[in-house]
Biopython code that builds the backbone (N, CA, C, O; Angstrom):
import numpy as np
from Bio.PDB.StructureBuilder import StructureBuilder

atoms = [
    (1, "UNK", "N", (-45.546, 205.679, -22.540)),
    (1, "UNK", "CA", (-44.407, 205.383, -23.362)),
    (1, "UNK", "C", (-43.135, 205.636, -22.539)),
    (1, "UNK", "O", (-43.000, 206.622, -21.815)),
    (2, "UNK", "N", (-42.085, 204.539, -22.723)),
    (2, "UNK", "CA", (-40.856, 205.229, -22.288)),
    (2, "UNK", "C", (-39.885, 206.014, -22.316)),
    (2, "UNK", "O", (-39.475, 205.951, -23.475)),
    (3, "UNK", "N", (-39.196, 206.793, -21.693)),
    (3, "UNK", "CA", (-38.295, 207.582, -21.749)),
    (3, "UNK", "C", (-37.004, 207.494, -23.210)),
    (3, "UNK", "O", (-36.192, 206.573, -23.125)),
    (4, "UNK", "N", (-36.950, 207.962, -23.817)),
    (4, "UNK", "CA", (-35.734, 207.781, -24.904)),
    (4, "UNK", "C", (-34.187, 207.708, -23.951)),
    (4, "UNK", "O", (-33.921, 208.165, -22.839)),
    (5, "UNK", "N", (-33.495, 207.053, -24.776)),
    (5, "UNK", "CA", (-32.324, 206.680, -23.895)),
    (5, "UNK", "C", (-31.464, 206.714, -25.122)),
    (5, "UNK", "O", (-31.458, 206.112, -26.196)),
    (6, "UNK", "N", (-30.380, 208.107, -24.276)),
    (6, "UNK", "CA", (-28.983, 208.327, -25.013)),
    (6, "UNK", "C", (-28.072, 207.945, -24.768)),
    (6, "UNK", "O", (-27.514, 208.218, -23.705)),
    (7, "UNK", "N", (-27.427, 206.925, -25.939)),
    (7, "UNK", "CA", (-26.508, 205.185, -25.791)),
    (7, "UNK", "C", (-25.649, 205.873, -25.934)),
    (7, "UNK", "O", (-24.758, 205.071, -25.654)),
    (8, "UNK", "N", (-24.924, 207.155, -26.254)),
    (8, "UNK", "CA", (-24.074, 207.881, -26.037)),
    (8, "UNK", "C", (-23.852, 207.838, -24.370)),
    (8, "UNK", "O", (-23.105, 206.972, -23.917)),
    (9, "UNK", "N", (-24.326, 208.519, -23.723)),
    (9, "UNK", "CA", (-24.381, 208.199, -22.693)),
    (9, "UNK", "C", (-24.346, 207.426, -21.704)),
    (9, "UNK", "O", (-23.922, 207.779, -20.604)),
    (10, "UNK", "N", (-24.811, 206.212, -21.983)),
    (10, "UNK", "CA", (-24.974, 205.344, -21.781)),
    (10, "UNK", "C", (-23.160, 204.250, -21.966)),
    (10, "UNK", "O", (-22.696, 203.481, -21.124)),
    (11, "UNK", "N", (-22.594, 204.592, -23.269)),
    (11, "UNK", "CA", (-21.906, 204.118, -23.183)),
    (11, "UNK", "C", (-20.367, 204.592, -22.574)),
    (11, "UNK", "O", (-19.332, 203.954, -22.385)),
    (12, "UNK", "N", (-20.636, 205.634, -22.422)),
    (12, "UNK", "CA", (-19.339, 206.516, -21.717)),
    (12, "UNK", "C", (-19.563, 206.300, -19.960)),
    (12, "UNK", "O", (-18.633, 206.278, -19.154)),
    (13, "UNK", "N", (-20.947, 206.162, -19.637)),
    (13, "UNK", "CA", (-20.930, 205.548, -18.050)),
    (13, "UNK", "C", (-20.317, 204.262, -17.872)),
    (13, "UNK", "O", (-19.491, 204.010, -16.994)),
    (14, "UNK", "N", (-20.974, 203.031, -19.184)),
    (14, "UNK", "CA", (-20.147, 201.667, -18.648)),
    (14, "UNK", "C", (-18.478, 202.273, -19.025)),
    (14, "UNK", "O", (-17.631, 202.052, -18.160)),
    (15, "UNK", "N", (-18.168, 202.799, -19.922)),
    (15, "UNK", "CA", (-16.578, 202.936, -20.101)),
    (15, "UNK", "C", (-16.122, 203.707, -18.460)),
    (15, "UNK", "O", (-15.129, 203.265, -17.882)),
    (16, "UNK", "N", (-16.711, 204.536, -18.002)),
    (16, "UNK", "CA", (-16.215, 205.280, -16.834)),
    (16, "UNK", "C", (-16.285, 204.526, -15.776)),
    (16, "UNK", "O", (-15.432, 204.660, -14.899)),
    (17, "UNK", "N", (-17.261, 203.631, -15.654)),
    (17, "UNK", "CA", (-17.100, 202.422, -14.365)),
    (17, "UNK", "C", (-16.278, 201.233, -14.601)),
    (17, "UNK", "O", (-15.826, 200.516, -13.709)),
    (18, "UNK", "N", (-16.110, 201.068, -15.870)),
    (18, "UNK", "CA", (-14.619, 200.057, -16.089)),
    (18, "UNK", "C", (-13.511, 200.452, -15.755)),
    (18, "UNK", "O", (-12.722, 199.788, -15.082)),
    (19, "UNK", "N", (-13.206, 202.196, -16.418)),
    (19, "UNK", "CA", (-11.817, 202.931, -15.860)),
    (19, "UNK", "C", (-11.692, 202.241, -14.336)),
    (19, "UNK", "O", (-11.033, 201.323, -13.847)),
    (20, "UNK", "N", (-12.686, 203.193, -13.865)),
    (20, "UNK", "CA", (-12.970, 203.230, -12.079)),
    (20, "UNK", "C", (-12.742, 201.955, -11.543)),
    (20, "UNK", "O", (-12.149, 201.849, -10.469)),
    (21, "UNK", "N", (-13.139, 200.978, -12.156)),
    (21, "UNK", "CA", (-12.826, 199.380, -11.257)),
    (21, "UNK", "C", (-11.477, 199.616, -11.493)),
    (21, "UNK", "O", (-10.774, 199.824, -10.504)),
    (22, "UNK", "N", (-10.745, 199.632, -13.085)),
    (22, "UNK", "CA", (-9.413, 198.993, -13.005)),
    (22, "UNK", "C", (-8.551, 200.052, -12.319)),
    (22, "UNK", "O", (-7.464, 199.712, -11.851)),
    (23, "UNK", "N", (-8.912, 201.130, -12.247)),
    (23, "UNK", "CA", (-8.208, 201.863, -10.726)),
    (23, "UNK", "C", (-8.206, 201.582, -9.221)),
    (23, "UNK", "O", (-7.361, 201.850, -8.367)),
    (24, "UNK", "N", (-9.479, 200.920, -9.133)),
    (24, "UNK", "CA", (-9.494, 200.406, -7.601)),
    (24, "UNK", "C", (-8.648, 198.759, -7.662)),
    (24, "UNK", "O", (-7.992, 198.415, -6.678)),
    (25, "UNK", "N", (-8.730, 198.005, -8.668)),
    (25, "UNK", "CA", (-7.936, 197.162, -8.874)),
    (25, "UNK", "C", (-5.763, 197.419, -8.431)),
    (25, "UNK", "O", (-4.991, 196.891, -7.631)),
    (26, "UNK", "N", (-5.614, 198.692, -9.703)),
    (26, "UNK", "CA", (-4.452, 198.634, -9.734)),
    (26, "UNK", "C", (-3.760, 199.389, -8.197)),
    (26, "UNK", "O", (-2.556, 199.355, -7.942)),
    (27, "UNK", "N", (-4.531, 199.870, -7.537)),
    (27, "UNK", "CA", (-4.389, 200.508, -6.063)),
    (27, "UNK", "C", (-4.317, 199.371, -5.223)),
    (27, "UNK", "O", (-3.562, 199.444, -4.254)),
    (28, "UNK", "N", (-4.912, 198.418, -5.399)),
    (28, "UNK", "CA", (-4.652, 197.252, -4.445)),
    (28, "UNK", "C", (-3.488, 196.673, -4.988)),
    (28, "UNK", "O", (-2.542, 196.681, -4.200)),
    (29, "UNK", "N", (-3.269, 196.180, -6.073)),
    (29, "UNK", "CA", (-2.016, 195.648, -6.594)),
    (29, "UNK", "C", (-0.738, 196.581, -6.648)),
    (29, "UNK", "O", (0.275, 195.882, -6.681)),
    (30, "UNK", "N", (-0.527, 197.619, -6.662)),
    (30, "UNK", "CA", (0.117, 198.575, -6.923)),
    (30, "UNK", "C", (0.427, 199.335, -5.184)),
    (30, "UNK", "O", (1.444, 199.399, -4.494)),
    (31, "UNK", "N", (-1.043, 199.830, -4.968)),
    (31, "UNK", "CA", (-0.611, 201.068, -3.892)),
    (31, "UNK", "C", (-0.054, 200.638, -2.430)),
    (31, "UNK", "O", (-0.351, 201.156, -1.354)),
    (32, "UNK", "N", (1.029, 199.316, -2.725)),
    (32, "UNK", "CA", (1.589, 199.557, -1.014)),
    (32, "UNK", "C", (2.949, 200.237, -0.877)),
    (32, "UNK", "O", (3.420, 201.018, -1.703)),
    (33, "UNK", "N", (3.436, 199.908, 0.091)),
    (33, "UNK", "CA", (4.675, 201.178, 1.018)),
    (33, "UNK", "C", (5.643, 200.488, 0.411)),
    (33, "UNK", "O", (5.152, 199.540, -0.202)),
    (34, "UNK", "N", (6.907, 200.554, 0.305)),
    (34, "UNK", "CA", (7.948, 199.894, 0.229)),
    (34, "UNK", "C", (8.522, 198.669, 0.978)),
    (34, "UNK", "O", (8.923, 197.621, 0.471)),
    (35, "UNK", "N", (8.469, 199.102, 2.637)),
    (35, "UNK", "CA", (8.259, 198.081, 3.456)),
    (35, "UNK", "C", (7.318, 197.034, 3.153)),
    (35, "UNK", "O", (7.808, 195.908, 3.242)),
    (36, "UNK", "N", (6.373, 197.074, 2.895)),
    (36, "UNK", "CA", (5.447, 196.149, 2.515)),
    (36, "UNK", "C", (5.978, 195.413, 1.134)),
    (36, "UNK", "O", (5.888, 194.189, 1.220)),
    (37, "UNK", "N", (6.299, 195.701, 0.377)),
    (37, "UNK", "CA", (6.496, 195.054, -0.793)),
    (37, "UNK", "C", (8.076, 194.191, -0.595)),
    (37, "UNK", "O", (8.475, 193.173, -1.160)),
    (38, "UNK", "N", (8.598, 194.876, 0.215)),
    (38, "UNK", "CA", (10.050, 193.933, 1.128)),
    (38, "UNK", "C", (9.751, 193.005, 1.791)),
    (38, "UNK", "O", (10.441, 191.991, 1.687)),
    (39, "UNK", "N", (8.700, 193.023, 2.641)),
    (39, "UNK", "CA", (8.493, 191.731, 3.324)),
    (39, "UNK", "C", (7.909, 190.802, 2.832)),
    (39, "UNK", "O", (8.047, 189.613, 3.122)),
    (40, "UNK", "N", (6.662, 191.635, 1.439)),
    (40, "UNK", "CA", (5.876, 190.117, 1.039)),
    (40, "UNK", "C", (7.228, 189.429, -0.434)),
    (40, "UNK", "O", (7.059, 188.537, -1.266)),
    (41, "UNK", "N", (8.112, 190.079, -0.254)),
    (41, "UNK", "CA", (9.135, 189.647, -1.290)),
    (41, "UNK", "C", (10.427, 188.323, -0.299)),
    (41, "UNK", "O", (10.961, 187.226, -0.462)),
    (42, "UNK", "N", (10.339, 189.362, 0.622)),
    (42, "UNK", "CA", (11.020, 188.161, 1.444)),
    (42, "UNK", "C", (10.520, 186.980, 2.031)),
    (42, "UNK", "O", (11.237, 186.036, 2.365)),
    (43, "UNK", "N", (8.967, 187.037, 2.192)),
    (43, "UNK", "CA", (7.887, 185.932, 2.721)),
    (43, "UNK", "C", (7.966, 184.963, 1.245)),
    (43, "UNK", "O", (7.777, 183.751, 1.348)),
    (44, "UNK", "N", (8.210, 185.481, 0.102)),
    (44, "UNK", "CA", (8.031, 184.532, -1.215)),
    (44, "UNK", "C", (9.427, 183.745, -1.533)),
    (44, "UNK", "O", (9.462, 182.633, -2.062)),
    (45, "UNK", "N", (10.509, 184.455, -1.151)),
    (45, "UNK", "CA", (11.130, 183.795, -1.356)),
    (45, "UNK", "C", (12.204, 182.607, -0.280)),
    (45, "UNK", "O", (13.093, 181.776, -0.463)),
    (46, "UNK", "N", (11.264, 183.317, 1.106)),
    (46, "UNK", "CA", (11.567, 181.820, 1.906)),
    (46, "UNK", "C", (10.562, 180.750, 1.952)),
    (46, "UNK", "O", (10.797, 179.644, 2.439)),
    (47, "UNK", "N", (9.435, 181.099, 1.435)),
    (47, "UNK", "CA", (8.638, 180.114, 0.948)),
    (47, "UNK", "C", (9.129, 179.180, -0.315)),
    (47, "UNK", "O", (8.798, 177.994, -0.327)),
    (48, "UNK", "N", (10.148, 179.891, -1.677)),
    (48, "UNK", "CA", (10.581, 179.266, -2.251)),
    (48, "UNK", "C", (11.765, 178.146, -1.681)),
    (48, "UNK", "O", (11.830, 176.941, -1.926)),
    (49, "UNK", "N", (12.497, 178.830, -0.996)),
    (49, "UNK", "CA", (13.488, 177.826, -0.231)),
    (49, "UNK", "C", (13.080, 177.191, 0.561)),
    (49, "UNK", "O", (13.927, 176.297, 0.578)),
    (50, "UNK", "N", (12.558, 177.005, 1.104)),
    (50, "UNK", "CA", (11.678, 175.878, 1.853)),
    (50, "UNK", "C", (11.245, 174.539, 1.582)),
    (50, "UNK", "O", (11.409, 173.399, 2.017)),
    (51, "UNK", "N", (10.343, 175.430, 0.271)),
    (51, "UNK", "CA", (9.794, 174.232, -1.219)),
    (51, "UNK", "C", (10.807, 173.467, -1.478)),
    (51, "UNK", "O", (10.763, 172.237, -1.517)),
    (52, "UNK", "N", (12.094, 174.386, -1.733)),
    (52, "UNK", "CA", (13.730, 173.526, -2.460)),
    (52, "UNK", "C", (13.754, 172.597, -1.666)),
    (52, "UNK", "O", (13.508, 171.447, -2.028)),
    (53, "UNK", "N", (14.073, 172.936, -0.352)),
    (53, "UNK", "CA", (14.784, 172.291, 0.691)),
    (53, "UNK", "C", (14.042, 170.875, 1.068)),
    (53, "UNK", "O", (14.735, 170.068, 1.688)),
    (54, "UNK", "N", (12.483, 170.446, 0.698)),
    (54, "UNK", "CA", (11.948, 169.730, 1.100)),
    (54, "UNK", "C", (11.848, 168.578, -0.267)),
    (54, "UNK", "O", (11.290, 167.494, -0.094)),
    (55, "UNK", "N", (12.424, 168.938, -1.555)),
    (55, "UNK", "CA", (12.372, 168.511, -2.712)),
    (55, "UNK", "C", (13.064, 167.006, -2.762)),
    (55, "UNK", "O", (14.277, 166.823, -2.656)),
    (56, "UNK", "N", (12.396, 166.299, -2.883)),
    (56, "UNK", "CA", (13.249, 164.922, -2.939)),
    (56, "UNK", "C", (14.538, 165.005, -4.432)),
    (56, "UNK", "O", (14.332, 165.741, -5.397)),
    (57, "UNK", "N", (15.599, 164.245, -4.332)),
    (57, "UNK", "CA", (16.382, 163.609, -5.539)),
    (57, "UNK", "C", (16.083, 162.557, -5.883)),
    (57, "UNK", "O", (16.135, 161.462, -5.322)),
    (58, "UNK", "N", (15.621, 162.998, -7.223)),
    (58, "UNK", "CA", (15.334, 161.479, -8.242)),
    (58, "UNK", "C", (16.762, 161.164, -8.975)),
    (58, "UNK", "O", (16.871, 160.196, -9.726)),
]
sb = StructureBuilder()
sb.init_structure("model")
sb.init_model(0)
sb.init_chain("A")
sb.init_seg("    ")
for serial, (resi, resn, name, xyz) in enumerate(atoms, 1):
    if name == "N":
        sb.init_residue(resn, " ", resi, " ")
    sb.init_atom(name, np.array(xyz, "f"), 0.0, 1.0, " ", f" {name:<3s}", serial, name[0])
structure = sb.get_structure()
């Protein structure tokens, strides 16, 4: 026969490995330097002017 299984348990592990992803998530989205978040801000927005600049007039 099998082991009994406590869904208590059970359900506080899947809740604790969901926390845990959306922490390793918000560390990638979240955990860079300042410098870093300056340059990929300045890389976006000469990419936006660029886009402008190449925009035909209708």
């Amino acid at each position: 026969m099998s082991k009994p299984v406590n869904l208590n348990k059970v359900r506080k592990d899947r809740a604790r490995k969901e926390r845990r992803a959306q922490a390793d998530r918000n560390a990638v989205a979240f955990g860079r330097s300042g410098a870093d978040k300056q340059r990929d801000k300045a890389e976006n927005e000469k990419s936006i002017r660029r886009l402008d600049d190449h925009r035909r007039e209708t």
